[in-house]
C-alpha positions in Angstrom: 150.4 254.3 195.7 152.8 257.8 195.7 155.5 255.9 195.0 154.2 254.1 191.8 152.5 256.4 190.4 155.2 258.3 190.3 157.3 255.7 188.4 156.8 256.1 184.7 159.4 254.9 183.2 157.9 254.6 179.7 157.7 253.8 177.3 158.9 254.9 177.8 160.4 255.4 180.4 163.0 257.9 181.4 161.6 260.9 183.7 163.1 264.3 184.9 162.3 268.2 186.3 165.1 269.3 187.9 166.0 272.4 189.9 169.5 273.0 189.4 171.9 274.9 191.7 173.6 278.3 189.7 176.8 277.2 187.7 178.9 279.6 185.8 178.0 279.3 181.8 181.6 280.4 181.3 182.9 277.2 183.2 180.4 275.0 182.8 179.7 272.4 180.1 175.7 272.4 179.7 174.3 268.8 178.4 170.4 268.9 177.6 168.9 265.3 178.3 164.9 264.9 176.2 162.6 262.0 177.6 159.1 261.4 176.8 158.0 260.9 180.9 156.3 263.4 182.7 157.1 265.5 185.9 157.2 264.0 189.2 158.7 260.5 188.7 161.7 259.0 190.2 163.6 259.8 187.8 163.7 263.4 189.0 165.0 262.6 192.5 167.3 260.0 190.1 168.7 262.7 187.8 168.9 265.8 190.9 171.3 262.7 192.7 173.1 262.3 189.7 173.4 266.3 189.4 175.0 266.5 192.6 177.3 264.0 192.2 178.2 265.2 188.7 178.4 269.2 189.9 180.8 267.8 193.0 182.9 265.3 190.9 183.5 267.5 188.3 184.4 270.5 190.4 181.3 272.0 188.3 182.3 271.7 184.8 178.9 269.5 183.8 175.4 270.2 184.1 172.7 268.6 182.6 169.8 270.9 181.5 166.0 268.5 181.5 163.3 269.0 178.8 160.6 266.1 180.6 157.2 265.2 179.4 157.9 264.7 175.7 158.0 268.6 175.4 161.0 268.0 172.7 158.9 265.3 170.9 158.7 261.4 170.5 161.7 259.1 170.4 162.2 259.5 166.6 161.3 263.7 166.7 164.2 263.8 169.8 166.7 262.0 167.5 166.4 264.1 164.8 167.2 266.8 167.2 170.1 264.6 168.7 171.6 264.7 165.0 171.4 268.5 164.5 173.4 268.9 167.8 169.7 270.4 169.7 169.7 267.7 172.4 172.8 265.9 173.3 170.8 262.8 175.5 167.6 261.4 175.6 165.8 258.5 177.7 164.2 256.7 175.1 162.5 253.2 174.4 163.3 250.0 172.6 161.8 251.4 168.9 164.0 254.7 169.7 167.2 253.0 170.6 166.6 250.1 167.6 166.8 253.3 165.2 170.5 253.8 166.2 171.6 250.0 166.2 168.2 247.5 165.0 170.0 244.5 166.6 168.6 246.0 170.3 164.9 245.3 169.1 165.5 241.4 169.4 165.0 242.4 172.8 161.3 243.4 172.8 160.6 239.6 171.1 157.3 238.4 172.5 157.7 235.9 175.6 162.0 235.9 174.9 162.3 236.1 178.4 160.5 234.4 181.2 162.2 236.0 184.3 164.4 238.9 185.3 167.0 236.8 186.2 167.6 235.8 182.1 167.3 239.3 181.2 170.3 240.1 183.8 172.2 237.3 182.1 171.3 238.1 178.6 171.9 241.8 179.2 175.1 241.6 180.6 176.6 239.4 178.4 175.4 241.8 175.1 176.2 245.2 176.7 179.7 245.2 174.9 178.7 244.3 171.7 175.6 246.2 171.8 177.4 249.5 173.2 180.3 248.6 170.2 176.8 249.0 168.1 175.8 252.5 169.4 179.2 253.6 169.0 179.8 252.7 165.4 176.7 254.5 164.5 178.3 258.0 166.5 176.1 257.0 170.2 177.3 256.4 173.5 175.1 253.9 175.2 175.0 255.4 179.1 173.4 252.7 180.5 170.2 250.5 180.8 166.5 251.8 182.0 164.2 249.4 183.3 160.7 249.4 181.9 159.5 245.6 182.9 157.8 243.0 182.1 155.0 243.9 179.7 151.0 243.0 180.2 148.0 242.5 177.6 144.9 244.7 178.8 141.7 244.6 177.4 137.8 245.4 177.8 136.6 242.1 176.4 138.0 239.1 178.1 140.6 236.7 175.9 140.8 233.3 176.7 141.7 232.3 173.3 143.9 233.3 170.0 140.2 233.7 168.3 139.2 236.3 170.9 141.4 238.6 169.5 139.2 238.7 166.2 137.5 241.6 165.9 139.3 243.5 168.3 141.3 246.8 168.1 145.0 245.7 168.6 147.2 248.9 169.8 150.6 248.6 168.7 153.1 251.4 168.8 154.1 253.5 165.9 156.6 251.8 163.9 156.6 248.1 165.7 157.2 245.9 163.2 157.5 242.9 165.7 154.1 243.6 167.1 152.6 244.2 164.3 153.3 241.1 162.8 152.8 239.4 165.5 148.8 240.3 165.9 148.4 240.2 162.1 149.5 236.5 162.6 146.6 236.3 165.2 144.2 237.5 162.3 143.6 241.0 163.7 144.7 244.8 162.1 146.8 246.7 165.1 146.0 250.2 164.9 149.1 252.0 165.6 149.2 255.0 167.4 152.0 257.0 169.2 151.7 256.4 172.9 149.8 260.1 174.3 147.7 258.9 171.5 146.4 256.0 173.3 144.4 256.9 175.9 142.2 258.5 174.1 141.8 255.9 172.0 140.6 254.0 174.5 138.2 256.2 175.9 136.8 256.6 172.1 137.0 252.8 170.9 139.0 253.0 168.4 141.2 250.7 170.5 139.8 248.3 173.2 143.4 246.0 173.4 146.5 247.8 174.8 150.0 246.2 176.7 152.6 247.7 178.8 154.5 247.6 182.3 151.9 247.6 184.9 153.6 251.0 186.0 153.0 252.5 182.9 149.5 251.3 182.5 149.1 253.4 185.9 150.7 256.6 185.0 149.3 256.6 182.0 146.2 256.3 183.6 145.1 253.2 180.6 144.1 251.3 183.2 141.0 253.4 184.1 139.5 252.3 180.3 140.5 248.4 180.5 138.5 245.4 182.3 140.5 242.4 182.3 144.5 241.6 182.4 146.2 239.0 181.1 149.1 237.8 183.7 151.6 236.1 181.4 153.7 238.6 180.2 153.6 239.3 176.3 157.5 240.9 176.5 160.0 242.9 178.0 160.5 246.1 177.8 164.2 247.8 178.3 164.7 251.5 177.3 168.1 253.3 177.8 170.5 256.5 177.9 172.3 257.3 174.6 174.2 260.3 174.0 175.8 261.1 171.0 179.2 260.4 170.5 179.8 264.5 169.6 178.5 265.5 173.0 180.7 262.9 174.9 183.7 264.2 173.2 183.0 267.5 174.4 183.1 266.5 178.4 186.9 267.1 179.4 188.6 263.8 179.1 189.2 263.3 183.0 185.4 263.7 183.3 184.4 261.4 180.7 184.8 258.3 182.9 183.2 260.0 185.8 180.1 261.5 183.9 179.7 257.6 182.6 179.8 255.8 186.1 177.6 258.3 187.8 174.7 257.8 185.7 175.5 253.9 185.6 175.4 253.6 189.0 172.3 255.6 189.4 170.1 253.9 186.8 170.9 250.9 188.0 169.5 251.5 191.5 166.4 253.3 189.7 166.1 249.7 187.9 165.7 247.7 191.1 163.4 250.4 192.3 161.2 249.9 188.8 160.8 246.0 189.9 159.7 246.6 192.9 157.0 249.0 191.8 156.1 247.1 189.0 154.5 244.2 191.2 152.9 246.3 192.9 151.7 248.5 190.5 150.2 245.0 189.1 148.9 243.9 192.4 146.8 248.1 192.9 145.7 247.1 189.1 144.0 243.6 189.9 142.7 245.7 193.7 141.0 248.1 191.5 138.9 245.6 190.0 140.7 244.8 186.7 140.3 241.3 186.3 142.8 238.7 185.8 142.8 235.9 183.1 145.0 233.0 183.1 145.4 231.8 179.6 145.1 228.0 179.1 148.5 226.0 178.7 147.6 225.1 175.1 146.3 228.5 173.9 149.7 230.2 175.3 151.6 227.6 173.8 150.0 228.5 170.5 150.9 232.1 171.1 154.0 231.3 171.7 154.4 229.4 168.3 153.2 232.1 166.2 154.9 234.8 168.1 158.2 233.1 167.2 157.2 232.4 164.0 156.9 236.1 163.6 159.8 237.0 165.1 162.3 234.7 163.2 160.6 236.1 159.6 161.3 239.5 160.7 165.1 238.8 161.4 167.2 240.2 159.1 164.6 242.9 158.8 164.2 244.5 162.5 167.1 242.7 164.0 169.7 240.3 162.7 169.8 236.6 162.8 172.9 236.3 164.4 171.7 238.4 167.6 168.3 236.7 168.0 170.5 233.2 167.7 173.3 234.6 170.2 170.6 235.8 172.5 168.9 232.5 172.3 172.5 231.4 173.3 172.4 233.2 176.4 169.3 231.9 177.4 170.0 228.1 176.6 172.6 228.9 178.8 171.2 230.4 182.0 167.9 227.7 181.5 170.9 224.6 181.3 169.5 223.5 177.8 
């Protein structure tokens, strides 16, 4: 259980405390990197492996300075200090990345994807145009972060659309999707930012929350919830951007380098992040959460409104033309 809890890749999602070795500050090129997840994950041995690799490829000309545990603020709060020049690379989630190119957010679209193998497909075939997004608006997009597949929790059980009614929806601040999406149920979300939440939940004022199972872990919400719901409501992806300012400032024949380093690392955390995802859902259900199988019908009907939802908002969180092309994708890797 170490091992999981020590995964938060969270919402958002991206991790660090690092010990660095002693550089020169005359020779060297210091990058700070902001994320909202706490000490202790694997993203700290992730990002001390990438510092070692970046300090001997580079012949020490890099090093990347770690603020962890949302010390430098939320996605949006880290962004306005990425703008001012203050942070030069954050770890941040969906709603942080869709604030530099909206497009991204067709991603979060409740049940999009059924299985990691279309989100490989669908991911790899957008990656150019989405990174051609981040650059246009003056980011670099490093690379993909893993969050997972994403779970309904509650303390009353739902085996219906009506058993929503009269809940306390949680959405996150500034979630237009899933707001709409449980205001089409007939419920109010209550948005709150994510340290927010479990509070909430040991108050009331929220009794319905989702996320990755690791997340629900780390974040300890799965001490205040009773039952689970095991068809995923989304996917969650969160990523590395770095503004375009801060790249230019890496000597050209370190550029490439710094890029492929960090690529190569997140992509090993990422297969490490499925693996503890089922089992961080399996310690859930063994701690006595209890699972709950929605009917074929009722998620069908979820299904239908969700998308309903999710095609009004186009044009509005995302454009038409990437949920279509992403639909593309998928139509393609299902054979329709």
């Amino acid at each position: 259980m170490k091992r999981t809890t020590g995964v938060l890749l969270f919402f958002a999602v991206i991790g660090i405390s690092l010990s660095f070795p002693a550089w020169s500050e005359e020779k060297t090129l210091v990058l700070k990197l902001a994320t909202l997840a706490p000490e202790g994950s694997a993203w700290m041995r992730t990002l001390q492996k990438v510092n070692r690799e970046v300090d001997s490829r580079t012949g020490g000309a890099l090093r990347i300075r770690a603020y962890p545990g949302g010390v430098m603020g939320d996605d949006q709060a880290v962004l306005r200090k990425m703008r001012i020049g203050q942070i030069h690379i954050a770890g941040i989630t969906t709603l942080g990345l869709g604030s530099i190119f909206k497009d991204i957010q067709v991603l979060a679209a409740p049940f999009l994807f059924q299985t990691y193998d279309e989100v490989d497909h669908v991911l790899t075939r957008l990656t150019t145009r989405l990174e051609k997004g981040f650059e246009k608006n003056g980011y670099i997009l490093v690379g993909w972060s893993e969050i997972g597949f994403v779970y309904i929790m509650s303390n009353k059980p739902i085996a219906r659309l009506e058993d929503f009614q009269g809940m306390k929806v949680w959405t996150p601040e500034g979630d237009l999707l899933s707001q709409a999406v449980f205001r089409k149920v007939g419920v109010s979300p209550v948005p709150l930012s994510i340290p927010d939440v479990l509070m909430a939940l040991q108050t009331g004022l929220v009794d319905v929350v989702y996320s990755p199972p690791i997340g629900a872990i780390a974040l300890q919400w799965f001490t205040k919830v009773k039952y689970i719901i095991r068809v995923p409501l989304s996917y969650a992806v969160g990523g590395v951007a770095m503004t375009q300012k801060a790249f230019d400032r890496i000597p050209q024949e370190h550029q490439q380098t710094f890029k492929g380093i960090f690529r190569e690392n997140i992509s090993d955390l990422n297969t490490l992040t499925r693996r503890d995802n089922e089992e961080a859902l399996r310690v859930i259900e063994t701690e006595g959460i209890q699972p709950m199988e929605p009917s074929a019908e009722e998620l069908a009907r979820f299904q239908r409104i969700a998308q309903e939802a999710t095609e009004e908002l186009a044009g509005d969180a995302f454009s038409m033309e990437m949920l279509e092309e992403v639909r593309t994708y998928l139509n393609e890797r299902r054979g329709g």
